[in-house]
C-alpha positions as CSV (number, residue, x, y, z in Angstrom):
1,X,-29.2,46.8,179.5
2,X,-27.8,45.8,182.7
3,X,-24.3,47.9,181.6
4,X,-26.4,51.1,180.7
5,X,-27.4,51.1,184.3
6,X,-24.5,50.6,185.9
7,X,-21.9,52.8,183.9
8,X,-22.8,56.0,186.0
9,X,-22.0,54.1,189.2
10,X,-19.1,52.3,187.2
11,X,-17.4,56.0,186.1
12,X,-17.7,57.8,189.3
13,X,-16.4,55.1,191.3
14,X,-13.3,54.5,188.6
15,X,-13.0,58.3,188.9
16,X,-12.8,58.3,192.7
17,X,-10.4,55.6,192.7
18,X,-8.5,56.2,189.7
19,X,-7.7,59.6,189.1
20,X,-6.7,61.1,185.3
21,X,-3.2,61.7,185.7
22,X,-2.2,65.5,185.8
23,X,-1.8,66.9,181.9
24,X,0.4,69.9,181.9
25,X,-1.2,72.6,179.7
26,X,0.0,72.8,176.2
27,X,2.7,75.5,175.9
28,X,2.4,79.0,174.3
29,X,3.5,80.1,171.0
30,X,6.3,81.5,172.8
31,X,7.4,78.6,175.2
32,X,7.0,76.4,171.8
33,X,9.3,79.0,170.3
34,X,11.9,79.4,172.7
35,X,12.1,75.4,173.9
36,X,12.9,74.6,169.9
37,X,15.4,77.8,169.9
38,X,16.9,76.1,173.1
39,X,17.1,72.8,171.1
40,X,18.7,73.7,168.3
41,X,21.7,76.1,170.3
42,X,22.6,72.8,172.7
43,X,22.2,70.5,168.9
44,X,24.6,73.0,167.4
45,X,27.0,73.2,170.4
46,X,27.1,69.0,170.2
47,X,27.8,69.0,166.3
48,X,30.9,71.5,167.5
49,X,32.3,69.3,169.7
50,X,31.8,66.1,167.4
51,X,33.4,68.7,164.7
52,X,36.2,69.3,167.3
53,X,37.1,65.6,168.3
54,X,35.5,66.1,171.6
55,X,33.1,63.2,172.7
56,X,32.4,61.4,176.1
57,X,33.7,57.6,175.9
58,X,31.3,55.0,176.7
59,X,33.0,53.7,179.8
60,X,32.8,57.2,181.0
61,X,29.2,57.9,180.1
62,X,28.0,54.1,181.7
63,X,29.8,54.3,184.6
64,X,27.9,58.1,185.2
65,X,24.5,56.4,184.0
66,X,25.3,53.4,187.2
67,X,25.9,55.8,189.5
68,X,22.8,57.8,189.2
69,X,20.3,57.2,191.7
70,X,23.2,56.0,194.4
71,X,24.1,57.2,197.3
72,X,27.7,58.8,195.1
73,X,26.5,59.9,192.1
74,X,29.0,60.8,189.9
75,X,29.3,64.2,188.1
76,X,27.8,64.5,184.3
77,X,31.3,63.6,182.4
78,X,32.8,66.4,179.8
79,X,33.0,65.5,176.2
80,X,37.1,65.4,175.8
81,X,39.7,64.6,173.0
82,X,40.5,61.0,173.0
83,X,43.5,59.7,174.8
């Protein structure tokens, strides 16, 4: 009984203290429709370059992910034939 009485004290304060984190709105039709159009050109455009023999070697793509967040962060490497 004693929780019954409290939980309207209990929410408001956890709601003062502890606000719901901001949920964007759900998209449109239309955003829904162009983000998954937007997906599937860049997913094309990768299976080109793997198709071509471009990629980004691992060194290359660590050494980018390290530097992120530093005072020199290093530009997003290019996907390149192998040497």
């Amino acid at each position: 009984m004693l929780a019954k009485i409290r939980l309207p004290h209990y929410l408001s304060t956890m709601s003062a203290t502890h606000p719901r984190p901001q949920i964007p709105p759900a998209e449109t039709d239309e955003q829904r429709h162009s983000r998954l159009a937007e997906e599937e050109r860049l997913l094309d455009e990768a299976e080109a370059e793997a198709a071509a023999g471009l990629l980004i070697p691992q060194a290359d793509a660590n050494a980018w992910i390290n530097s992120l967040g530093t005072a020199n962060p290093l530009p997003m490497p290019q996907p390149r034939k192998p040497d």
